[in-house]
C-alpha positions in Angstrom: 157.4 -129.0 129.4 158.3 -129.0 125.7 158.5 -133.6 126.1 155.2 -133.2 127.5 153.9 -131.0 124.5 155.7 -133.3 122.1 153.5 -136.5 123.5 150.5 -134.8 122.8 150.9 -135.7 119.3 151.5 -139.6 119.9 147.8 -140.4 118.5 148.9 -139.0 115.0 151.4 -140.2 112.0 153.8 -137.5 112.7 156.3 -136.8 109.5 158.3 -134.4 111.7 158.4 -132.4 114.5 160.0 -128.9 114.0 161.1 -127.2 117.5 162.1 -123.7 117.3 164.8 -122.3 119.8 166.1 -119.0 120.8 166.3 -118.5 123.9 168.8 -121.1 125.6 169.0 -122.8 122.2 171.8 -124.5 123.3 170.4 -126.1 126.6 166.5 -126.9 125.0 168.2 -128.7 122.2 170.6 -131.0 124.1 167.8 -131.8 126.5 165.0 -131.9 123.5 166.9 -134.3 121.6 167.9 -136.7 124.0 164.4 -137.6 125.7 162.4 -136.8 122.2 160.7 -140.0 121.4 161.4 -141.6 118.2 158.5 -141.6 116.8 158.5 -137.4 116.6 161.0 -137.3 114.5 162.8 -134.3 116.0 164.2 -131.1 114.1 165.6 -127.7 115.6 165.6 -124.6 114.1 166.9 -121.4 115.5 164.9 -118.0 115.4 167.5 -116.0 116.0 165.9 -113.1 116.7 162.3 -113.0 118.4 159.8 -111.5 116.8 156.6 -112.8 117.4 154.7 -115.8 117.0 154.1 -115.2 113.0 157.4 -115.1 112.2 158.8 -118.3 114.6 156.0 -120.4 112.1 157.5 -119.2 109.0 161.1 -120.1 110.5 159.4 -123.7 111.5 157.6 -124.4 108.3 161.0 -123.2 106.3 163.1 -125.9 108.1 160.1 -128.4 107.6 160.1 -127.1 103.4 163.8 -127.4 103.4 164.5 -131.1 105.0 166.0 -133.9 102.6 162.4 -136.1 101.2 160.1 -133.6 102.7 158.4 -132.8 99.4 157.6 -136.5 99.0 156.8 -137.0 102.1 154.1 -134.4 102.7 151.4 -133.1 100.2 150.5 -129.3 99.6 147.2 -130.3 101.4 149.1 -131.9 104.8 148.2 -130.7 108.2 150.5 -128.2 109.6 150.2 -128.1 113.6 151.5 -125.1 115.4 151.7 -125.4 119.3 153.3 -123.6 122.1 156.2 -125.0 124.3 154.2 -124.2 127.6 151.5 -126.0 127.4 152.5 -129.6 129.5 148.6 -130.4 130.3 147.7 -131.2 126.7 146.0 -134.4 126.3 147.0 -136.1 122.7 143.1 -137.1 122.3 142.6 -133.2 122.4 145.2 -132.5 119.4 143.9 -135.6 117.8 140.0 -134.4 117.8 141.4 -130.7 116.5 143.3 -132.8 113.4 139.9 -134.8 113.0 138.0 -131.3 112.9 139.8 -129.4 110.8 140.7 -132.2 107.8 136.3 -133.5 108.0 135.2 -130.1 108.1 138.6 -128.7 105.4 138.7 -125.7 107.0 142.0 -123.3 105.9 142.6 -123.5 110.0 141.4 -124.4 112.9 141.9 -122.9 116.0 142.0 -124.6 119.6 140.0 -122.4 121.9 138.7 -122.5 125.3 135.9 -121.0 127.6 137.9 -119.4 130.8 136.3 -117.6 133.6 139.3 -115.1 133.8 140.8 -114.6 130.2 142.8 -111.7 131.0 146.0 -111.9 128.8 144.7 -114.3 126.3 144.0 -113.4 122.8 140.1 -113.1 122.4 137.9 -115.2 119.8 136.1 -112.7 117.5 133.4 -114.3 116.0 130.6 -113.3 113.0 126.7 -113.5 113.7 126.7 -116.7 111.7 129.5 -118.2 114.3 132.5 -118.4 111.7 136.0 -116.8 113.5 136.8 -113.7 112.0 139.9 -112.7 114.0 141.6 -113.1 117.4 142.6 -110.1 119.1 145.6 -110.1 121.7 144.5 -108.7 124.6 146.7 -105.6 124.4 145.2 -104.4 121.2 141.7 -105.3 122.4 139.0 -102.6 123.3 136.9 -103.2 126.4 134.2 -104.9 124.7 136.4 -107.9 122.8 138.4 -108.1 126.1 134.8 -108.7 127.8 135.1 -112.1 125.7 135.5 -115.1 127.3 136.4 -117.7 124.6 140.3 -117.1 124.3 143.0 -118.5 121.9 144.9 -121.3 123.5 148.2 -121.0 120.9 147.1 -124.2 118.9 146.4 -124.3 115.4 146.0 -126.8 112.6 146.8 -125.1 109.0 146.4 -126.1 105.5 150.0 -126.3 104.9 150.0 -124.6 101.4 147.9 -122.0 102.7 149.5 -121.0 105.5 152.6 -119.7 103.9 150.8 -117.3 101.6 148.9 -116.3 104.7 152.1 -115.6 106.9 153.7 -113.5 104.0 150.7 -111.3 104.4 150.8 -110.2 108.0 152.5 -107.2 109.4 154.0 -105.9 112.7 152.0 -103.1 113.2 150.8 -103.7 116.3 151.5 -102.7 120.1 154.2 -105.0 120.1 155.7 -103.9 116.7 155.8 -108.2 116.4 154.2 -110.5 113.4 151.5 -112.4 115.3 150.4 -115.9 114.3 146.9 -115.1 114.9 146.8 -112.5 112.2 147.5 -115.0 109.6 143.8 -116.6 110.5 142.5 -112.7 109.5 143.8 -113.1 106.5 142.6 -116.3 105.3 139.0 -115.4 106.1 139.4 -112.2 104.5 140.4 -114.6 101.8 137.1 -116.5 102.3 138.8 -119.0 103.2 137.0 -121.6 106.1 138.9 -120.8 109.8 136.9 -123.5 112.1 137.5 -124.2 115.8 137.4 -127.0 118.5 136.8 -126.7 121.9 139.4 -128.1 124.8 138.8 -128.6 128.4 140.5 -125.2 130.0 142.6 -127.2 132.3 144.3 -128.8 129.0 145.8 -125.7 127.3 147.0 -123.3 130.6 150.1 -121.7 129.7 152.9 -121.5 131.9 154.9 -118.2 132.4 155.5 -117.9 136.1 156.7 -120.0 139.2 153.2 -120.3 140.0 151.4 -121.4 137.2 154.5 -124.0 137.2 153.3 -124.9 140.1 149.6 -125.5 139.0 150.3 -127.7 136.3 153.1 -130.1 137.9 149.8 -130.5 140.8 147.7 -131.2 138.3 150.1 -133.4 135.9 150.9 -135.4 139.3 146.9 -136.0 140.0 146.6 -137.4 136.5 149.9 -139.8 136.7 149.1 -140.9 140.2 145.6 -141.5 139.4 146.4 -143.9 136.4 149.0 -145.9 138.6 146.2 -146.1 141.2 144.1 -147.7 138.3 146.5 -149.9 137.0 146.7 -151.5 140.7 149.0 -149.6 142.4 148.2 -149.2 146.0 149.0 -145.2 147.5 148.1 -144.7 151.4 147.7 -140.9 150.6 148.1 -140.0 146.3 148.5 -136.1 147.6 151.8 -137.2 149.5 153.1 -139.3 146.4 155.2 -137.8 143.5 155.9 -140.0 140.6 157.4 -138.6 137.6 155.8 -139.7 134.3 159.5 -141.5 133.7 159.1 -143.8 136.2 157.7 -147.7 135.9 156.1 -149.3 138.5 155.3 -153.2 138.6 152.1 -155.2 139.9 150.9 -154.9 143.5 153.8 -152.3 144.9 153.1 -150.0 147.9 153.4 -146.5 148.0 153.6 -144.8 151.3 153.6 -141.3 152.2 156.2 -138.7 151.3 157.9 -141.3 148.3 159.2 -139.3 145.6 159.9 -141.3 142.7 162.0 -139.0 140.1 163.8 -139.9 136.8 164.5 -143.2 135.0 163.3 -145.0 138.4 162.3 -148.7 138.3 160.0 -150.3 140.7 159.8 -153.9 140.8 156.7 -156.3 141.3 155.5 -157.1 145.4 157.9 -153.9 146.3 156.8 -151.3 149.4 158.5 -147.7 149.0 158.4 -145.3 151.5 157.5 -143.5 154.2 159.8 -140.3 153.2 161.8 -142.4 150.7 163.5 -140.5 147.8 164.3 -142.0 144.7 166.1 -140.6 141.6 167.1 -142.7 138.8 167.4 -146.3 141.0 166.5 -149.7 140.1 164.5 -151.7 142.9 164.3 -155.1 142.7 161.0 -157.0 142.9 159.9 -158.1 146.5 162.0 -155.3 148.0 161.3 -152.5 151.0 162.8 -149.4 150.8 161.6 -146.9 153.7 163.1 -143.4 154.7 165.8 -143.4 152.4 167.2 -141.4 149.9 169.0 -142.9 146.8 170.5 -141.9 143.8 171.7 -143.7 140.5 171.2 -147.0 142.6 170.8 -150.5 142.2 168.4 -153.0 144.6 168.3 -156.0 144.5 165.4 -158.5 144.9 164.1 -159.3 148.3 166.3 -156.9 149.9 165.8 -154.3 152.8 166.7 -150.7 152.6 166.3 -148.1 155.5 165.4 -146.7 157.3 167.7 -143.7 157.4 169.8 -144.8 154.2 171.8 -142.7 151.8 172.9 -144.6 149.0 174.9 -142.7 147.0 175.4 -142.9 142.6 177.0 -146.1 141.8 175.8 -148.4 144.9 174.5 -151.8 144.4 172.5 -153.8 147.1 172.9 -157.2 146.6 169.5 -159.6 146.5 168.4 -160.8 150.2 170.2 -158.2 151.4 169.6 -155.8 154.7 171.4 -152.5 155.4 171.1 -150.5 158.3 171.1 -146.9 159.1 172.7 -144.8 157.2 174.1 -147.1 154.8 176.4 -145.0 152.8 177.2 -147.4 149.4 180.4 -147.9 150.4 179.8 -152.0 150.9 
């Protein structure tokens, strides 16, 4: 999920990318760092202990203060964007168009909100008769009437950076939670009269994920979108709701898809290839002009023009030479 986040920033100039851990530090970081693309410019941070959202951004924007060539690198007027690790639906046009908002319109802030039919346990957009935010409420310290609200805060911010860090030294932890929430740092600013602005995202963008369920949700609908693109880019699927292609995977021109092929990892389809039916493929190489049907393989290599299946297990390490054709339950071991 956080990979997924980190792309959403791939339409902007990022300087660097701050992540903060706590926890599993030790397992986010290893897996972070390694499939981070370049271009983020990946730091961690540890907060070691957790206490809110407020006080995870000042450990963030500390480590971003304290790197080697940051003060030349960034202006006291640079966009800070804060964003939560749970949000894998994020589209990078959406975090571009927030950017674009908030440095045209130089607000202080600008929030990402959404229009939800069922907010319940989002923080609630509390706004003046003239439209200007005035405060988001977490729905715990919300009365009946701001919980009746249905424009919620989605987690995603853009910040003045030398104004937020004035702003987070003035928030407190009293609250229901007795933590130091982000959102109160937007209060402050506007009691500073300072401009808080907002932009609008789709609500199928910024859905949180905190339970097997919701998990569940967003990898249907992050498949829908992947499948769809490969469909548009040529790809030919006998039934896209029986297809699961991870975003890792590469596909060439005019390959088949058949039903039940799971494509997972660092998988490499070829050009004129047919996968499938019920074909499982983690991390394998296929060769162009290949079929590969009701087989499972792992860490594999396939040649050109060959013929896998059906009922094959090819297990980490095997190589199927070009031309070549292997029968049931070809094991590797040849």
């Amino acid at each position: 999920m956080v990979i997924h986040v980190i792309h959403a920033l791939k339409d902007l100039q990022v300087n660097k990318t701050v992540i903060v851990v706590g926890h599993a530090a030790k397992q986010v970081t290893e897996v972070v760092a390694q499939q981070s693309p370049p271009w983020a410019h990946t730091v961690f941070v540890e907060q070691k202990v957790q206490r809110g959202t407020g006080d995870a951004t000042i450990v963030g924007l500390q480590a971003i203060d304290s790197e080697v060539g940051a003060a030349s690198e960034m202006s006291d007027t640079s966009t800070v964007i804060v964003m939560p690790g749970d949000t894998p639906l994020l589209k990078a046009s959406t975090i571009l168009a927030l950017v674009n908002e908030h440095q045209n319109s130089k607000n202080s802030a600008t929030v990402l909100t959404a229009f939800v039919e069922e907010p319940t346990g989002y923080g609630r957009i509390v706004r003046a008769k003239d439209d200007r935010i005035l405060k988001i409420v977490e729905e715990r310290d919300a009365s009946p009437e701001i919980r009746s609200i249905s424009e919620i805060n989605t987690g995603i911010y853009a910040f003045r950076r030398d104004l937020l860090g004035p702003a987070l030294r003035r928030i407190s932890n009293k609250n229901s939670q007795s933590e130091y929430y982000l959102t109160d740092a937007l209060e402050v600013l506007a009691g500073m009269g300072h401009q808080v602005g907002s932009h609008t995202a789709p609500s199928n963008e910024v859905s949180g994920v905190n339970d097997r369920w919701q998990l569940a949700l967003a990898e249907r609908e992050l498949r829908s979108r992947t499948n769809q693109a490969w469909l548009m880019s040529g790809v030919t699927m006998f039934d896209p709701r029986q297809t699961f292609i991870d975003v890792t995977v590469t596909i060439g021109k005019d390959v088949t898809l058949l039903p039940g092929t799971i494509l997972q990892g660092d998988t490499k389809i070829g050009d004129n290839c047919e996968i499938g039916p019920n074909t499982r493929l983690i991390h394998t190489t296929v060769g162009a002009g290949s079929r590969v049907e009701n087989t499972v393989a792992q860490e594999s290599i396939i040649g050109k023009k060959a013929k896998v299946g059906p009922f094959a297990n090819l297990t980490p390490g095997t190589k199927v030479a070009d031309g070549a054709i292997t029968g049931s339950f070809y094991d590797g071991s040849r």
